[in-house]
MDTraj code that builds the backbone (N, CA, C; nanometers):
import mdtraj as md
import numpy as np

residues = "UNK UNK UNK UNK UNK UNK UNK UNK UNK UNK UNK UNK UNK UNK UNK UNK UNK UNK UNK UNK UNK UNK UNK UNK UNK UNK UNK UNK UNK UNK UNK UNK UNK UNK UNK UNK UNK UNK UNK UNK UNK UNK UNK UNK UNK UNK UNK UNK UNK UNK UNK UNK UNK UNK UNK UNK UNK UNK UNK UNK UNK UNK UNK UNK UNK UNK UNK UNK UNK UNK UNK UNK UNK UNK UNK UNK UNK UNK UNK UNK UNK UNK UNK UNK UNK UNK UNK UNK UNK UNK UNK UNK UNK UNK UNK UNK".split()
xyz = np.array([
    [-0.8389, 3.2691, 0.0687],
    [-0.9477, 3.1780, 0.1014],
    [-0.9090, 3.0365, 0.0588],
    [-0.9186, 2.9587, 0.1253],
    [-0.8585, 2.7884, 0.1096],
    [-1.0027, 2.7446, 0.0546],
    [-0.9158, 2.6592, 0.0001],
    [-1.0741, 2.5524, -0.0685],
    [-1.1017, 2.4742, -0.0139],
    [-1.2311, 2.4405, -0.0270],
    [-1.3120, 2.3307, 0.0710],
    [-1.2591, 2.1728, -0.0044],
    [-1.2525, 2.0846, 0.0536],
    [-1.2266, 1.9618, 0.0280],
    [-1.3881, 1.9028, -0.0347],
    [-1.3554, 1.8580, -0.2021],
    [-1.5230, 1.8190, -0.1910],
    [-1.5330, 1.6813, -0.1930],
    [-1.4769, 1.6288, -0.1247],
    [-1.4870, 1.4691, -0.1225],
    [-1.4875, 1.4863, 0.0625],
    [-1.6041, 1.4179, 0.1071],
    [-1.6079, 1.4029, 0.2558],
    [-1.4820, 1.2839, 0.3115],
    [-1.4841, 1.2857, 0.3905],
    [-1.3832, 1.1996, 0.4495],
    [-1.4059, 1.0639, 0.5117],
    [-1.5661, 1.0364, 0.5452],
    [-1.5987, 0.9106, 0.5466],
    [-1.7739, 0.9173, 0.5039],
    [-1.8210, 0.7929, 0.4990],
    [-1.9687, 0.7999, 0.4474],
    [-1.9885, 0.6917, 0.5188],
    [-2.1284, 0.6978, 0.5907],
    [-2.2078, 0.6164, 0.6748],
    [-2.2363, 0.4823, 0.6678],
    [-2.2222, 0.4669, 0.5176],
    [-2.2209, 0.2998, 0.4772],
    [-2.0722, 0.2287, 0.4275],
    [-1.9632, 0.3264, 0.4733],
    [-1.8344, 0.2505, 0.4668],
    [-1.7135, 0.2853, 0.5866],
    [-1.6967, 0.1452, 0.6612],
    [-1.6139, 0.1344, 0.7684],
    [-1.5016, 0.0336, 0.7575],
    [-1.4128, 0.0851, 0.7916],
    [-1.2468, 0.0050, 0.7932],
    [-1.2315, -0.0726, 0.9217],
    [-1.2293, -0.2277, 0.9226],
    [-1.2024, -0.2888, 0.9986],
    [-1.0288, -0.3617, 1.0547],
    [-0.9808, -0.2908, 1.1782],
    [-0.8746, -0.4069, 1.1736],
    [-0.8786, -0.4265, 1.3361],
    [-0.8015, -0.5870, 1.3677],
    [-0.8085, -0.6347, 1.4829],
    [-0.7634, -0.5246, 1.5708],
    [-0.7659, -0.5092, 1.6575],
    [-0.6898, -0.4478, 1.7644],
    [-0.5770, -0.5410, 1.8668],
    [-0.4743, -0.5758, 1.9445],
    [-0.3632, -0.6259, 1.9942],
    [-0.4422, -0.7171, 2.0839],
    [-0.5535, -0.7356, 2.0770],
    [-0.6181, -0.8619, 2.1267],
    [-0.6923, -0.9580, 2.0687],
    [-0.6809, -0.9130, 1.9461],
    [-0.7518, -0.9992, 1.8098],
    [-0.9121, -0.9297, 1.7987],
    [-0.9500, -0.8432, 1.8627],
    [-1.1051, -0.8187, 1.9057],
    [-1.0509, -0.6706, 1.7691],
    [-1.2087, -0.6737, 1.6716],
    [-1.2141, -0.5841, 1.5498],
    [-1.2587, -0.4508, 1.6024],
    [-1.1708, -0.3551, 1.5605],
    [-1.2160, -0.2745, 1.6218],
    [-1.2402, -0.1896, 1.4480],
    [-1.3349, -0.0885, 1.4774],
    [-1.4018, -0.0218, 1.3682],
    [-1.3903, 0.1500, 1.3225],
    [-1.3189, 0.1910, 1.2611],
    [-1.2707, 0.3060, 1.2064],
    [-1.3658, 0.3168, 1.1066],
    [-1.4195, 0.4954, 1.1167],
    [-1.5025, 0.5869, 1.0107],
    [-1.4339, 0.6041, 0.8824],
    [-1.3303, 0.6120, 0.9133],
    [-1.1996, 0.6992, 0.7952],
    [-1.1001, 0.5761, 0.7879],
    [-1.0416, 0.5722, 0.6894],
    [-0.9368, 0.5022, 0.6199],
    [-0.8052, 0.5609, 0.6775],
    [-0.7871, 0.6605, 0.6649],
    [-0.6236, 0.7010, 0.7247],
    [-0.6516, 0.6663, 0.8576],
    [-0.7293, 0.6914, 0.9227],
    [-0.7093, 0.6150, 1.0678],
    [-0.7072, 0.5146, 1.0842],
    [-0.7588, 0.4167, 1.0176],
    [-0.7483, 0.2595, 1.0389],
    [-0.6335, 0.2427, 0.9586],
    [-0.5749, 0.2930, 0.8372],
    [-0.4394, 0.2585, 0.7989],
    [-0.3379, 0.3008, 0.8675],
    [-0.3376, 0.4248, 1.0011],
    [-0.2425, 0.4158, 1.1089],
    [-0.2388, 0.3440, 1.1747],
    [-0.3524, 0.2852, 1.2365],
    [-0.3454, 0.1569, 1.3278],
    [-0.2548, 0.0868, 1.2812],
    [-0.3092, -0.0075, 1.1489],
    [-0.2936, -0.0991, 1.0887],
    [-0.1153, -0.1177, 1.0852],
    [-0.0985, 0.0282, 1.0476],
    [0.0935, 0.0287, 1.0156],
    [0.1372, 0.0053, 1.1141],
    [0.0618, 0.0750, 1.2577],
    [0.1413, 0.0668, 1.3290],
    [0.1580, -0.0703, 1.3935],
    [0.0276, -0.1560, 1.4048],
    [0.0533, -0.2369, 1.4837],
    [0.1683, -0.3308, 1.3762],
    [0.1363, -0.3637, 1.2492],
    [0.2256, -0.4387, 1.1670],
    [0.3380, -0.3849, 1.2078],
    [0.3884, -0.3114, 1.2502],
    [0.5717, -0.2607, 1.2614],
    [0.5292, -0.2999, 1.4539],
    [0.4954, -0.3141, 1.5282],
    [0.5146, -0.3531, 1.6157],
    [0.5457, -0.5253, 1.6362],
    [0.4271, -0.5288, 1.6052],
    [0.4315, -0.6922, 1.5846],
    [0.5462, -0.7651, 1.4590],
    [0.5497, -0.7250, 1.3786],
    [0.6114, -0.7753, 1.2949],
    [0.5849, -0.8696, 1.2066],
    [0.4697, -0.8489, 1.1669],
    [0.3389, -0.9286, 1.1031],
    [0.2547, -0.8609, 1.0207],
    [0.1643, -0.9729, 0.8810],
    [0.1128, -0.8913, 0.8088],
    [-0.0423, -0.8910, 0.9191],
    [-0.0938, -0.7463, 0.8789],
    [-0.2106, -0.6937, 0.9250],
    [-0.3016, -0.6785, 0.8169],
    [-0.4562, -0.7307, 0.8343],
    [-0.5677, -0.7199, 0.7699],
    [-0.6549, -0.5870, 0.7886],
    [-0.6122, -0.5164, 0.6912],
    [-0.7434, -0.4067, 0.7252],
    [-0.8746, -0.4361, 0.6208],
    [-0.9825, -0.4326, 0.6766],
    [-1.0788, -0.4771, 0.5779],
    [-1.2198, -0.3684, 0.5706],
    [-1.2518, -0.3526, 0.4287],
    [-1.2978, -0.2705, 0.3754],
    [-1.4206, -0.2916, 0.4386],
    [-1.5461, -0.2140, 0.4668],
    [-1.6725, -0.3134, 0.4881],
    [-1.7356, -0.2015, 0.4281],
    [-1.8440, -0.2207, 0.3225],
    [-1.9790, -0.1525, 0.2598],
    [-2.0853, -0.1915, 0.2634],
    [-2.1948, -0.1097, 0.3289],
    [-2.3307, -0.1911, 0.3022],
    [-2.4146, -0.1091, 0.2047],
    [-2.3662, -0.0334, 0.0894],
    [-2.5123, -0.0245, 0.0312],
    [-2.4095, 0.0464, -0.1018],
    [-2.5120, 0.0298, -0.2037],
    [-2.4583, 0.1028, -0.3193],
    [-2.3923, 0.2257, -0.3362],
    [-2.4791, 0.3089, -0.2494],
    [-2.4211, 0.4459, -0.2175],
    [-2.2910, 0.4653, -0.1308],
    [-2.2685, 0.3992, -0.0677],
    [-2.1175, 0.3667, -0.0161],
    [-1.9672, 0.3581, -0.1690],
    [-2.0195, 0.2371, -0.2009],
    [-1.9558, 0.1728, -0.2947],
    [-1.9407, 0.2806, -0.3819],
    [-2.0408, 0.3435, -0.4427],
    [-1.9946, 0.4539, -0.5530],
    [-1.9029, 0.5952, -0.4527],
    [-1.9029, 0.6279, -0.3194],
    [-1.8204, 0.7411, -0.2308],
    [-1.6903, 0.6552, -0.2588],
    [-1.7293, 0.5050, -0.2579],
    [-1.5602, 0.4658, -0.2360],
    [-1.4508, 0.4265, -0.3939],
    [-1.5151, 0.3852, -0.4613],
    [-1.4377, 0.4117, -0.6135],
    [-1.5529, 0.4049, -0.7290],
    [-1.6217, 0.4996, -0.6891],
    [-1.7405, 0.5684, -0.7829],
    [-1.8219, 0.4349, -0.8737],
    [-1.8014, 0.4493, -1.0188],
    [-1.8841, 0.3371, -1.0645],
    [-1.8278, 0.2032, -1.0913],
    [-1.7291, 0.1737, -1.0686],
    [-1.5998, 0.0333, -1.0633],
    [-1.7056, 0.0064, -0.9148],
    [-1.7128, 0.0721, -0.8015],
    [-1.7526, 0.0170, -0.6725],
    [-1.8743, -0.0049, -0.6874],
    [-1.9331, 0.0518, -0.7757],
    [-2.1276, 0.0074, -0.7628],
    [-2.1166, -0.1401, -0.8859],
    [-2.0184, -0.1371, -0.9301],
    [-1.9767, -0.2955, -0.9898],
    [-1.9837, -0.4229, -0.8907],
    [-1.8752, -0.3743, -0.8170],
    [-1.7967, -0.4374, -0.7546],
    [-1.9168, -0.5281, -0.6270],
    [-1.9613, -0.3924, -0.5832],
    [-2.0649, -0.3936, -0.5064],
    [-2.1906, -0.5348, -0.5388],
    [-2.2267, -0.4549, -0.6710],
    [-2.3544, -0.5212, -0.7045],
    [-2.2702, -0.7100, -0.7667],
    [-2.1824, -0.7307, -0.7500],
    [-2.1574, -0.8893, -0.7483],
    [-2.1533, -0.9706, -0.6341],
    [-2.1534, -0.9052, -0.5175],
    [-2.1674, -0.9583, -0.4190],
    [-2.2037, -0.8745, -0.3194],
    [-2.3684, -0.7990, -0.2696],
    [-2.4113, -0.7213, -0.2327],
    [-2.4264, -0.7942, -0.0769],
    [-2.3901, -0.8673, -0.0030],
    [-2.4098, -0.9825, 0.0986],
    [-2.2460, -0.9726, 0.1551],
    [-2.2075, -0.9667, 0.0740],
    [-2.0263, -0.9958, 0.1009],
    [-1.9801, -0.8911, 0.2201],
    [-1.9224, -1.0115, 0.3354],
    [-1.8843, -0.9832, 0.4709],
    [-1.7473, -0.8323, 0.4578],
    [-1.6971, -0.9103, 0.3587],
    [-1.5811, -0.7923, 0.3596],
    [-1.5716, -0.7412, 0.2039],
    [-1.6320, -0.6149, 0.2064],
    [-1.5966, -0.5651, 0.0377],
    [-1.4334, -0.5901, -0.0506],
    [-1.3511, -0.5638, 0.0269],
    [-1.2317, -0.5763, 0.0167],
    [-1.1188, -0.5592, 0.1464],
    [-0.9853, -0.6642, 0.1021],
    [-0.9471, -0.6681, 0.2091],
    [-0.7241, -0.5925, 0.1493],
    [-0.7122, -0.5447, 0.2833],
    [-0.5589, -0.4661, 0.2495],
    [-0.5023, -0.5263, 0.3246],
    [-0.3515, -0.5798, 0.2612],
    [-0.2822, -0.6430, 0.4013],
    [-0.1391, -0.5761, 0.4035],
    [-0.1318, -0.5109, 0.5264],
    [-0.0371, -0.4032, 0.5495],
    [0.0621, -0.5089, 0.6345],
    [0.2285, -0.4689, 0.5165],
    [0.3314, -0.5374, 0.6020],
    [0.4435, -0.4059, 0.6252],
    [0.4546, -0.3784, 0.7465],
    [0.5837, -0.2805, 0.7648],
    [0.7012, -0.3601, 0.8016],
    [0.8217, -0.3270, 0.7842],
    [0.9282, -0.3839, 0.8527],
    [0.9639, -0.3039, 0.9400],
    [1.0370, -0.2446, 1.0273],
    [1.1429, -0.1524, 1.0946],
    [1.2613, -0.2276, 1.0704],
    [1.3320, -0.1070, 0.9622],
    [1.4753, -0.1352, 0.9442],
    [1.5652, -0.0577, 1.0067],
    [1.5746, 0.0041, 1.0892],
    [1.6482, 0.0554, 1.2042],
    [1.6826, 0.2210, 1.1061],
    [1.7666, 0.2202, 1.1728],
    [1.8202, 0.3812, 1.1154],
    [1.9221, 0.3044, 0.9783],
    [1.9372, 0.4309, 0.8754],
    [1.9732, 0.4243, 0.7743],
    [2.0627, 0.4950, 0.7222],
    [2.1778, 0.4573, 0.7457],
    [2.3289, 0.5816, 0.6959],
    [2.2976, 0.6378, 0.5469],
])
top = md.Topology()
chain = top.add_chain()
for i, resn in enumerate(residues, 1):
    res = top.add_residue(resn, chain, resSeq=i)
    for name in ("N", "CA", "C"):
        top.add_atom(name, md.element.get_by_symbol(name[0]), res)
traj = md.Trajectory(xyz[None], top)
């Protein structure tokens, strides 16, 4: 019998924002999916990429780093972007 995962995988009051290849934001539930985007487009482009955190409510903030986030949260409960990640890939070709 496998164990259940007890941490859900996204919560209703926290969404990952990054541009999409036309500059237009497009909006991810889950974090590993917006951090695939994110890699990928940075290794396409060859540029750093903004993925940005967005929370709207306390209860978010504590799913996302428990009581540090209901900190974090409650200093700027208004704030457009909770936090922001800036993903740089290179492609260094193949590697002997």
């Amino acid at each position: 019998m496998s164990e259940a995962n007890p941490r859900a995988k996204s919560h209703k009051d926290v969404e990952f924002a990054v541009d999409d290849y036309q500059g237009n934001e497009k909006i991810f539930k889950r974090f590993d999916e917006a951090a695939a985007f994110a890699v990928e487009k940075a290794m396409s482009r060859g540029e750093t990429v903004n993925l940005d955190v967005l929370v709207s409510s306390r209860a978010g903030a504590k799913w996302l780093y428990g009581d540090s986030g209901v900190e974090m949260y409650e200093e700027d409960p208004e704030a457009s972007v909770f936090e922001r990640i800036e993903v740089k890939a290179n492609m260094m070709g193949r590697v002997p």
